[in-house]
C-alpha positions in Angstrom: 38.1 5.2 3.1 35.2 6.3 1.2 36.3 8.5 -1.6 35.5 12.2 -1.5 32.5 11.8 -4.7 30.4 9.4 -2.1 31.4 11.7 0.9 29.9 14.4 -1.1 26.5 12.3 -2.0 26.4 11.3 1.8 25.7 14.6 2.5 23.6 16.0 -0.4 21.1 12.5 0.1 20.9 13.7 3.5 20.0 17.0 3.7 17.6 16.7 0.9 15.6 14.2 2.7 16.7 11.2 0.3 17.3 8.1 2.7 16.6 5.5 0.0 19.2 7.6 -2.1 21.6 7.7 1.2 21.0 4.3 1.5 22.3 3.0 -1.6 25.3 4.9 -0.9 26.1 4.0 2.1 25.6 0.4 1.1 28.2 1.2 -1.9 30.6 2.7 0.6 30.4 -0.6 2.3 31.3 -2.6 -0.8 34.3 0.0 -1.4 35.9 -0.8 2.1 35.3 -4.5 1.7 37.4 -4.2 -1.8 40.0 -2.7 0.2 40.6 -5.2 2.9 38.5 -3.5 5.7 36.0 -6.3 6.1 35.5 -5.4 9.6 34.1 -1.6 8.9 32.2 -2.7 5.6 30.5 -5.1 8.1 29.2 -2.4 10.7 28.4 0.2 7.8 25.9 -3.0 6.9 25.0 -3.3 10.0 24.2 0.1 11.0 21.9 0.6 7.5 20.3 -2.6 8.0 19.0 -1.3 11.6 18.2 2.1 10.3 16.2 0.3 7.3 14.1 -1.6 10.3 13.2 1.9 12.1 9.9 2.9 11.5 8.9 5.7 9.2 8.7 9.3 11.2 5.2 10.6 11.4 4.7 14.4 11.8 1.7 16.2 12.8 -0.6 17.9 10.4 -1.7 21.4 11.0 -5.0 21.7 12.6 -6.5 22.7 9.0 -5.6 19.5 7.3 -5.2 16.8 10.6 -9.2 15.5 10.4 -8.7 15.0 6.7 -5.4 12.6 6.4 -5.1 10.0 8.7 -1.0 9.5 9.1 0.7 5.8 10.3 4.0 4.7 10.1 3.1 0.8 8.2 5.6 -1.9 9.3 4.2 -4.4 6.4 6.4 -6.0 4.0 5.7 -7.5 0.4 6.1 -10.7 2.0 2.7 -10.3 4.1 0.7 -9.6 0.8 -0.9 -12.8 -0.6 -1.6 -12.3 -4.5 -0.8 -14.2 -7.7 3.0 -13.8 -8.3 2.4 -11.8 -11.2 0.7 -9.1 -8.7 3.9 -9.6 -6.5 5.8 -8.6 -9.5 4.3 -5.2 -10.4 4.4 -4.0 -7.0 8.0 -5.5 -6.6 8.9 -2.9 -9.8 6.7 -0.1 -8.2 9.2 -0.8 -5.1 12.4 -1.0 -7.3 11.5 2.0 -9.9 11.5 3.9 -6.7 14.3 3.2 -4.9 16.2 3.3 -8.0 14.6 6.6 -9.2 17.8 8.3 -9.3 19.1 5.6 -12.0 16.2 6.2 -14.2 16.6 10.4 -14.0 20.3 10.0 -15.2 18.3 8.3 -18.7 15.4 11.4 -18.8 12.7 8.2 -17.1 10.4 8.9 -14.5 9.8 6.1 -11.7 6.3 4.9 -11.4 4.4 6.9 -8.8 0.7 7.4 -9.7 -0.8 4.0 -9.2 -4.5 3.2 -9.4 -5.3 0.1 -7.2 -8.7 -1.2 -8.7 -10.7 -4.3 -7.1 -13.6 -5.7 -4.7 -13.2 -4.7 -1.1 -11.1 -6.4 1.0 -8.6 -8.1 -1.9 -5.5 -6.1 -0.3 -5.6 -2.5 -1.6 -5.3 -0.7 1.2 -3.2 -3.4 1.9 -0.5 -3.4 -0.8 -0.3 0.6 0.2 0.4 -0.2 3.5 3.6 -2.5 2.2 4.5 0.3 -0.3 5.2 2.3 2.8 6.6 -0.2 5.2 9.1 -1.2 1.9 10.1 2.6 1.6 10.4 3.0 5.4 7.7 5.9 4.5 4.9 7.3 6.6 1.6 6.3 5.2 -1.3 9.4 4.8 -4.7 7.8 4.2 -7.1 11.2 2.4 -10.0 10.9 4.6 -12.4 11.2 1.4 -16.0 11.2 3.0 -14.5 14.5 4.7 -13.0 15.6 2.0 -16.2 15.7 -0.1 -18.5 18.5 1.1 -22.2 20.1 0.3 -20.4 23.5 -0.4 -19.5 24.8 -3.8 -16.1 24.9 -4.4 -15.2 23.6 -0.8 -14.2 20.1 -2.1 -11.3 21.1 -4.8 -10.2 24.0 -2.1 -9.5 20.8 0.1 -7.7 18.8 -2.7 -6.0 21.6 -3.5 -4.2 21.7 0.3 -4.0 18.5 -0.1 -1.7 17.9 -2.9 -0.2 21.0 -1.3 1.4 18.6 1.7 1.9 15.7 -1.1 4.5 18.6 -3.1 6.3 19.6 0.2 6.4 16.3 2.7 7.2 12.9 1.3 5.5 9.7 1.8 2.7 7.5 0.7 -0.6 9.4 0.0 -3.8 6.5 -0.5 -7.3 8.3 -1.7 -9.5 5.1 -0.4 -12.7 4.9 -1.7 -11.3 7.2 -4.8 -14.9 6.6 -6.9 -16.7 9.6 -4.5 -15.1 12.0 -6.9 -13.7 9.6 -9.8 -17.0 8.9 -11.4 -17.7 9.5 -14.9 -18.1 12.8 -15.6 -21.1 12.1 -18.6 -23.2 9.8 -15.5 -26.7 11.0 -16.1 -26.9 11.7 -11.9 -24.0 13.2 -12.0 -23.6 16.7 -10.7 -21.9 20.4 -11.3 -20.0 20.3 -8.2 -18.9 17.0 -8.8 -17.9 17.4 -12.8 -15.7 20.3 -11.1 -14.1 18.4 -8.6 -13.8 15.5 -10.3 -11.6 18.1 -13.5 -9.5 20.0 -10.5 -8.2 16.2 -9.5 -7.0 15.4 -12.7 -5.3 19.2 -13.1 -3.7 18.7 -9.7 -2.5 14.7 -10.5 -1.1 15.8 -13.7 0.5 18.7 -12.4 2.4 17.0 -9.6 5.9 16.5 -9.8 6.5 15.6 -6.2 8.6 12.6 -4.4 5.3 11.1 -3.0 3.7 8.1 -4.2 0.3 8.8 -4.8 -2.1 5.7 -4.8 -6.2 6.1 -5.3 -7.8 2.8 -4.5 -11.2 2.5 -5.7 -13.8 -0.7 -5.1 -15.9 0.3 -8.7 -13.6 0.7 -11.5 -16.2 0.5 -14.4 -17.9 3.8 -13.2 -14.6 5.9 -13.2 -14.2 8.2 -15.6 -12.0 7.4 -18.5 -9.6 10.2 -18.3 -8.6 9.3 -15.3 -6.6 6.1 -16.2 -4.4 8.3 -18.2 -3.1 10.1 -14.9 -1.6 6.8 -13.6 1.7 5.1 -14.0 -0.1 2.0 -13.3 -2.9 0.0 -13.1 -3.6 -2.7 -10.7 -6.3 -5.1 -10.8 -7.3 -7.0 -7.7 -9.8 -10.4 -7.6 -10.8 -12.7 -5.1 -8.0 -15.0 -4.4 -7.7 -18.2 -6.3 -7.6 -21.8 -4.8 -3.4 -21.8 -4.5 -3.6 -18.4 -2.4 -6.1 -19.3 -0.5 -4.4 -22.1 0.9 -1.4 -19.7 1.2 -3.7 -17.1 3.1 -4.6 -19.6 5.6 -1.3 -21.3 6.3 0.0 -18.1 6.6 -2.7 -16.7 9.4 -3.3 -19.5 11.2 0.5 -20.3 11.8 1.3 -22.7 14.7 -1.9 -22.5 15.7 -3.0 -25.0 12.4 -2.9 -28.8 12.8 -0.5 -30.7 11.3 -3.2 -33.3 9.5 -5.7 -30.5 8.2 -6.2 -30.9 4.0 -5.8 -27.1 3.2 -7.1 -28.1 -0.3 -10.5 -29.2 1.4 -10.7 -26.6 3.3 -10.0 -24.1 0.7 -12.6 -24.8 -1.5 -15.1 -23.9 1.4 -13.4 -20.3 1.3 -14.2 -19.8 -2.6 -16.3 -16.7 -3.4 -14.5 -15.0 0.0 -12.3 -11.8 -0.6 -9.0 -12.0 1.3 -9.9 -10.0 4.1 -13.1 -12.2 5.0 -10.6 -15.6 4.9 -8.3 -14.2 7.3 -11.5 -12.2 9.8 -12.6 -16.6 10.0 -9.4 -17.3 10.7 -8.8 -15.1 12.8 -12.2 -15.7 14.4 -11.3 -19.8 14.4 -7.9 -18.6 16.4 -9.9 -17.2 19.2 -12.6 -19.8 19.9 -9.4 -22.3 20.0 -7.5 -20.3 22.6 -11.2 -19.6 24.5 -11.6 -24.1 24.6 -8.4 -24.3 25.9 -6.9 -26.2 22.5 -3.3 -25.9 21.2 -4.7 -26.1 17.3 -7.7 -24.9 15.3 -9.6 -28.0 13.6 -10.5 -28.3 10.0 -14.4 -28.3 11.4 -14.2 -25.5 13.2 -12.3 -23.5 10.8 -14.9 -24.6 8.1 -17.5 -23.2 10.3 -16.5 -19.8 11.0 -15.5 -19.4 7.1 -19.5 -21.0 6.2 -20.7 -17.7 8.7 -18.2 -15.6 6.6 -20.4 -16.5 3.5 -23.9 -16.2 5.6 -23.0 -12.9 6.3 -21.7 -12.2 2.7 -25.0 -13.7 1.2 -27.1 -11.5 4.2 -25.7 -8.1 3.1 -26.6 -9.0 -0.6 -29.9 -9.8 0.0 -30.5 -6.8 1.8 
């Protein structure tokens, strides 16, 4: 049987709301009854965390005060869904394993990484990569509504931050500030504002003050105009790009599924998606999907693909020009 030090971590990881920390117990209880001959129990304690693992992440209500500025999911994406450069894959695969092995890294006087700064063009997976930070952690996912966050009204904004990292200090999970630039800009910008100096200073109090069990994740699509100090908040950095040749191919294969043909050249076709973020290449996919099953056909042709991913770029160009 387990022995009475696991027992007691059992129930101290579950009444302080730690299941990654119950988790790893539960897993090394397993592994203890396995030693001992009881292959059969080890088995179904597996079993049973493996399905519990699979359940998705509890989403409660906010107050009224707070619910139309924090959108609240429960992600089911896994790192496996995320198409980047295996480097990328990497750093968010140690984001994943400095926090569920936080508890490790106390017992030394380390912190796990927690404040991470996703920094790209749109649609390169940032919002993305928070989604499968969540769906990893099997932890509800709270998007900071910002455009609602940022008001006309002196000291209204940081009054709202202020709530917010409130909630992040007393209910755990992933908090993304999307679109982060509305009040990380550089503070010395010559249109720069008061209000916004203010807001932008109670932000980096609040970020540097938190000690909570939340990941906290700003994602912005303008890096260069953020203000310096800000950098020095994060754990990490992350740099997105628009996907090289390799995962574009990867991107593709992986959206159009059994719905590509067995003779198309991915390499041909993948040079036609260059200059596309990641989001656009699977939107033509996705678009090439639907005029298949609309015709009738079983598979999308390279033609057709090529097509919808040629009005991807006409629409790209369009919005540029404009």
């Amino acid at each position: 049987m387990a022995t009475a030090e696991q027992i007691k971590s059992l129930i101290r990881s579950h009444f302080t709301d730690h299941p990654e920390q119950f988790r790893t117990i539960a897993l090394q209880v397993a592994a203890h009854e396995a030693k001992q001959g009881h292959r059969s129990l080890a088995l179904e304690i597996r079993t049973l965390v493996d399905k519990a693992g699979a359940l998705p992440a509890r989403v409660i209500p906010f107050t009224p005060d707070l619910e139309h500025l924090v959108l609240a999911s429960a992600p089911s994406e896994r790192l496996g869904m995320l198409v980047q450069s295996e480097e990328m894959r990497a750093r968010i695969y140690r984001i994943l394993r400095e926090y569920r092995q936080k508890t490790k890294l106390e017992k030394h006087g380390l912190t796990h990484r927690r404040k991470i700064l996703l920094a790209g063009p749109p649609g390169t997976g940032k919002t993305l990569t928070a989604a499968v930070l969540a769906g990893e952690l099997g932890l509800p996912l709270f998007t900071i509504m910002m455009d609602k966050i940022v008001t006309k009204f002196m000291g209204e904004t940081s009054a709202k931050l202020r709530q917010i990292f409130d909630v992040i200090q007393e209910r755990r999970g992933v908090f993304l500030f999307d679109e982060f630039d509305a009040i990380g800009g550089e503070r010395g910008r010559d249109d720069d504002v008061g209000e916004m100096r203010r807001v932008l200073n109670s932000f980096l109090q609040f970020i540097e003050r938190d000690t909570s069990d939340s990941l906290v994740v700003a994602a912005t699509n303008n890096p260069r105009i953020l203000d310096q100090a800000l950098f020095r908040r994060f754990d990490d950095v992350l740099h997105y790009h628009l996907p090289e040749r390799a995962e574009i191919e990867r991107l593709i294969e992986n959206r159009l599924g059994s719905f590509r043909q067995s003779k198309m050249r991915l390499e041909r076709t993948a040079k036609m998606a260059e200059s596309l973020s990641h989001a656009e290449i699977v939107q033509a996919c996705d678009d090439a999907i639907k005029e298949t099953i609309l015709a009738d056909r079983k598979t999308v042709t390279a033609k057709l693909l090529v097509r919808m991913l040629e009005e991807r770029r006409s629409a790209y160009k369009a919005t540029i020009r404009g």
